[in-house]
N, C-alpha and C positions, 0 to 999 in steps of 0.2 A: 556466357563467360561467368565463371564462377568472383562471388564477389567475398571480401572477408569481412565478419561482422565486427564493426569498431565502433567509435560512438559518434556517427554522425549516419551512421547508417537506418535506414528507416524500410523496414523490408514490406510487403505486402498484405494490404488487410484492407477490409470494409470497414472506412472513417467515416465518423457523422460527428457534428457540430453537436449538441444536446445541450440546453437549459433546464434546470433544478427549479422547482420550487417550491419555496424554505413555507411554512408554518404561519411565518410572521413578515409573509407578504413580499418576499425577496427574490431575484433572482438572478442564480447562479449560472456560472457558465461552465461548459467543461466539453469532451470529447469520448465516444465510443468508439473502442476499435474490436472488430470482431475479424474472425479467421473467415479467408477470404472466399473459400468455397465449401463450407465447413460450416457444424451446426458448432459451437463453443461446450466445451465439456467441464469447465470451471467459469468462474468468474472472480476477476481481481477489482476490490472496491478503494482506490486509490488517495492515501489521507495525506499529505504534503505535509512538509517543515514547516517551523513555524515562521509566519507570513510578517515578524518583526524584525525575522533576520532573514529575510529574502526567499524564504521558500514559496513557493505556488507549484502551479499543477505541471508546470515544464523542472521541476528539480531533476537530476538529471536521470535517478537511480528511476524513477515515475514515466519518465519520457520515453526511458530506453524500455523500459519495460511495454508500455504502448506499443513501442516500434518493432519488437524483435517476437515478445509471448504468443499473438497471434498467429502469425507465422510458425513460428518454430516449437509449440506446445496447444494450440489449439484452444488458447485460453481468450475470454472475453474480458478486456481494462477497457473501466470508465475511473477516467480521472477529474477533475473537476478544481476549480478557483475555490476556496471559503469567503464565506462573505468579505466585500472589501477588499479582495485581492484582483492583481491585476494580472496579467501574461499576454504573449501573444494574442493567444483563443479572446483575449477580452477582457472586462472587468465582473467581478460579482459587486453584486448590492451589499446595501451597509458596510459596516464598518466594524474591525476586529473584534472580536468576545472574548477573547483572553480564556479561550477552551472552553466557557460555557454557551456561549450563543451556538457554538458549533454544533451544538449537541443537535439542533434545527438543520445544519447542514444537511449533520448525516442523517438523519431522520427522513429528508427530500432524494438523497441518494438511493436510500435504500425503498424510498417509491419507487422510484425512477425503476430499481431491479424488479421488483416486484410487477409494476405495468409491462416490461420489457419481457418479463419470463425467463429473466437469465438465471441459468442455473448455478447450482453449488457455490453462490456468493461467500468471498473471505475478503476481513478488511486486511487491508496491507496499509498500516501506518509509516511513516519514518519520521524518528522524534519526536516531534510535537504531534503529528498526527498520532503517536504511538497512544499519546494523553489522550486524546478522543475516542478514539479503539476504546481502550480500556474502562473508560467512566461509561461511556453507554452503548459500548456495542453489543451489549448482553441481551438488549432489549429487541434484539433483532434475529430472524431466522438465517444465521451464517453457519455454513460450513466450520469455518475456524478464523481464528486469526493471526496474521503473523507480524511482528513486532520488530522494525529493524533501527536499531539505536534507541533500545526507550531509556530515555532520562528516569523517567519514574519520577519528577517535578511535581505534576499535579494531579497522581495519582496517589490516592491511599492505600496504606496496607488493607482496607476492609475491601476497597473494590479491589483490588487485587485479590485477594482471598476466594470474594464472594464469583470469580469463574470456575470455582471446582465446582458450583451447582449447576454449570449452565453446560458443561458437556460436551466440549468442542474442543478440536485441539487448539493451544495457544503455541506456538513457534518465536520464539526470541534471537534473534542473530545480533551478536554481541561482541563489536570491534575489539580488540586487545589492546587499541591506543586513544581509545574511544574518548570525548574531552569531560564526558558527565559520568559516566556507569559503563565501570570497565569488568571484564566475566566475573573477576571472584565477590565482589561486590553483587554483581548480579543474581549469583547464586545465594547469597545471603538476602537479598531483598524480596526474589521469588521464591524462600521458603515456606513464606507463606501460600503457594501455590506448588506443593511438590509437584501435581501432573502436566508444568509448563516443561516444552521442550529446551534448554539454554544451549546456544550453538556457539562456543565462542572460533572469533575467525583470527588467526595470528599475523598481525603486521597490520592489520584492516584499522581505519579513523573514521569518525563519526560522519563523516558526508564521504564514505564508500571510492575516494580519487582512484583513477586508472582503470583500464578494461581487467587487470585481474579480478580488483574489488568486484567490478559490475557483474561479471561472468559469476563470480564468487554465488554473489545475490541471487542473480537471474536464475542458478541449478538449484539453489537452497528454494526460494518457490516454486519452482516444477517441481522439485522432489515430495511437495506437500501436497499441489495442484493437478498436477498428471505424470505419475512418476514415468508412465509407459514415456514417456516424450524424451526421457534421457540419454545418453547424455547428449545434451545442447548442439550442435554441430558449428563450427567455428566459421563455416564458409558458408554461401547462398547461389545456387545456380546448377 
């Protein structure tokens, strides 16, 4: 019986429980999902909101993306708690860094990829993760990265700049009604970066509500990730 994908829908994939661990002794918790009979032909590195306004690793655009990419693009998401966050999955160690302790996060993440052998790793921030991406995801062997609501808070023009040496594509998807950094804005802030891609989406708000948004999302990563996977299919069965 064919089923329709909505957002409660969690489709078929190899899940494993996985703990991180941080530099300075910590550990994180979070979840791998990989494609179910299937080797993974990308890989989605999953950075959450920020964790003072309720983001963690179940936010919803994060979750869905777990529950549907596997299945339906062949992609491999590890999402994960930052330090001091809670969810379902658990609690991580310590306590908020206010985007710099993070940096250790992603640093154990991107172990995590590297012991694991998963291929073609991109970080996929949204908002606050967007700030982590960007201060130090340069430092790591990524495919690309894709940016969904970045504030651009506590990023600098210089690290922002300084990804035209690192060679990988950057992806920006950029609400129209977004409550920090709306497209024309956008485009002014990433000119310091002309080979960022800026995608603005019309009618779309900063926490991505309704399955339009999410679908929205969900083809804008495949498109980067596995384009062969397109388009999306709306039913399952």
């Amino acid at each position: 019986m064919s089923v329709e994908i909505r957002a409660g829908v969690e489709l078929p994939a190899r899940r494993e429980d996985v703990e991180l661990h941080t530099e300075d002794g910590l550990t994180l918790v979070g979840e791998l999902s990989l494609p179910l009979e299937k080797d993974p032909v990308a890989t989605l590195v999953c950075l959450h909101p920020l964790p003072t306004a309720g983001g963690f690793m179940d936010s919803h655009v994060i979750r869905k993306a777990a529950a549907r990419l596997p299945a339906l693009a062949d992609l491999a998401v590890l999402r994960f708690n930052f330090r001091g966050v809670t969810s379902p999955r658990g609690t991580s160690q310590g306590s908020f860094g206010d985007g710099i302790d993070e940096r250790l996060d992603l640093v154990a993440a991107m172990d995590f990829v590297a012991q694991r052998s998963l291929p073609n790793p991109w970080l996929l921030g949204w908002s606050f993760g967007t700030e982590v991406a960007l201060k130090y995801g340069r430092a790591f062997p990524i495919a690309g990265v894709f940016l969904l609501s970045p504030p651009l808070r506590r990023t600098t023009p210089e690290e922002l700049a300084a990804w035209a040496d690192r060679g990988v594509p950057v992806v920006a998807l950029i609400p129209e009604l977004d409550d920090y950094l709306r497209p024309a804005e956008a485009v002014q802030r990433f000119a310091v970066l002309p080979e960022a891609q800026i995608i603005p989406v019309d009618g779309a708000k900063h926490l991505w509500v309704g399955e339009v948004s999410t679908s929205r999302v969900m083809s804008e990563i495949v498109a980067q990730l596995n384009p062969s996977a397109l388009p999306l299919p709306t039913t399952w069965g």
